[in-house]
N, C-alpha and C positions, 0 to 999 in steps of 0.2 A: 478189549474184546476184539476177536478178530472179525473181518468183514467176511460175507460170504461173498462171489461173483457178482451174484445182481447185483448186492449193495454198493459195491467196486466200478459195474457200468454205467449204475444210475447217477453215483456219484463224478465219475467222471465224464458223464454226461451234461450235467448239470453245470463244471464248471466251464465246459467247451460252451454251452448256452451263453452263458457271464461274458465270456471273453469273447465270444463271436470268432472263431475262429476256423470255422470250418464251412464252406460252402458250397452247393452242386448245384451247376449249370446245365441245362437239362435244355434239349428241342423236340416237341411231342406233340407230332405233326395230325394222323389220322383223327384215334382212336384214344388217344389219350390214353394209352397203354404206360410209355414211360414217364409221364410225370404219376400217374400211381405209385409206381415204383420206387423213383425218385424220391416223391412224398414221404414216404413208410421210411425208405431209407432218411432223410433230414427227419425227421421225428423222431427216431432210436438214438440220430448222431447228435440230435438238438443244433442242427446245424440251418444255414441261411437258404433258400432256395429259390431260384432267378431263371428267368428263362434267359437263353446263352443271346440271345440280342439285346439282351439290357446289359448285359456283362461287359465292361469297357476292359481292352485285353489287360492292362497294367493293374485291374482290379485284382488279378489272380493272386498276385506276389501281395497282397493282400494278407492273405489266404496263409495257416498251417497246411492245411488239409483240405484238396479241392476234390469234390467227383463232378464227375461229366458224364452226362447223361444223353443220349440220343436211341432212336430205333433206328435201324438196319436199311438203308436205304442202297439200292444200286452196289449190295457186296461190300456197304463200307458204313462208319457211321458219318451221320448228315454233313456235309460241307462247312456251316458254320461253328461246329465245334474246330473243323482241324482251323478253318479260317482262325478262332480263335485264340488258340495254342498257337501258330505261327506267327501272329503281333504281339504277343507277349512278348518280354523281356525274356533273359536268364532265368530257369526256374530255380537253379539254385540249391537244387536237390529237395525242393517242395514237393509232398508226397501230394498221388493222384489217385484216385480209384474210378477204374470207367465202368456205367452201368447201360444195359442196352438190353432191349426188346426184339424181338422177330420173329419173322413165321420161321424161321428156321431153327430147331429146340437145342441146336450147337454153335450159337450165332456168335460166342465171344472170337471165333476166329475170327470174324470181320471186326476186330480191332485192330488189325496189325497196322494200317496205316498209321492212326491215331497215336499206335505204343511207338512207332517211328519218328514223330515228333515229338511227342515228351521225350524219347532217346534223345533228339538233335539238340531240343531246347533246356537240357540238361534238368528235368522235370524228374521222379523217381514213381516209379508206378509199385503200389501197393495193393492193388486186388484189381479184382475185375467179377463181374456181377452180367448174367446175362435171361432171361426168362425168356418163353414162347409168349407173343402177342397175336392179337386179334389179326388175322390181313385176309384180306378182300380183293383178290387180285379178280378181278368177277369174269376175264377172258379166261383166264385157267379153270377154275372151280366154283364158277357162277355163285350166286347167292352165298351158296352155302360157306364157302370163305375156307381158313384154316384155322385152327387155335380160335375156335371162336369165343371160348368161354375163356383165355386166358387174357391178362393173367387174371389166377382163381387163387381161392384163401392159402391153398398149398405155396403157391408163389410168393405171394407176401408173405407167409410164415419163412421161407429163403430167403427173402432181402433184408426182414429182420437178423436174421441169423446172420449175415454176410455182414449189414452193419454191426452187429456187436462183438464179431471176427475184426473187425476194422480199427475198432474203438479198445479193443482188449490189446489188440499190435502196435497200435500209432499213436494211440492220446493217450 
């Protein structure tokens, strides 16, 4: 009998679970915007999820399949991610998906830094994943903030989607 899709993701869901071989490193500083995100996303991938200061760099080579996760700080993502990717070892051609947050609703351009290093550390970047979060800059737009209600169910309905784009290409 043939499988349909789902059956196909669940299933190779399930053995990425067994095997442990997929995990995102995540820093989700305010608002806890991106570990929701993050979350949704290792739940679809049945993958491990760590905050990136418990992550020892050489754990990554660990790893089939790592994402990394941060919001959008200063035009870039957070400093202990790239810190982390630069102590690593060789990636090796270890695939990577970076996931990020931000008041800005086109926020994956502040990857570039990040995809610079996976380039240098011979890592291979496979997606990238980016939603509006909650920010509170309260000098600019006092209280009221921006994206205040994100991310909302729409969003996490995209990260699911984005992981099982992930899981249907890589595992």
């Amino acid at each position: 009998m043939l499988m349909g899709k789902t059956e196909r993701v669940l299933e190779r869901r399930e053995k990425a679970m067994k095997e442990k071989r997929i995990m995102i490193a995540y820093i989700s500083k305010h608002r806890g915007n991106t570990y929701k995100i993050a979350k949704v996303i290792s739940n679809e991938l049945g993958a491990e999820i760590k905050k990136a200061e418990e992550v020892a760099p050489e754990e990554l080579l660990n790893y089939d399949l790592i994402g990394l996760g941060s919001g959008i700080y200063a035009f870039g993502m957070h400093g202990k991610i790239k810190k982390l990717l630069k102590k690593s070892g060789n990636g090796n051609g270890k695939k990577v998906f970076l996931i990020s947050t931000s008041g800005d609703p086109n926020g994956s351009k502040y990857h570039k830094g990040v995809k610079k290093i996976l380039e240098k550390k011979n890592f291979k970047l496979v997606g990238e994943f980016n939603c509006p979060g909650a920010y509170y800059p309260w000098l600019l737009f006092g209280k009221k903030g921006i994206n205040a209600d994100r991310p909302n169910s729409e969003d996490i309905e995209k990260a699911k989607e984005f992981a099982r784009e992930i899981m249907e290409k890589w595992i």
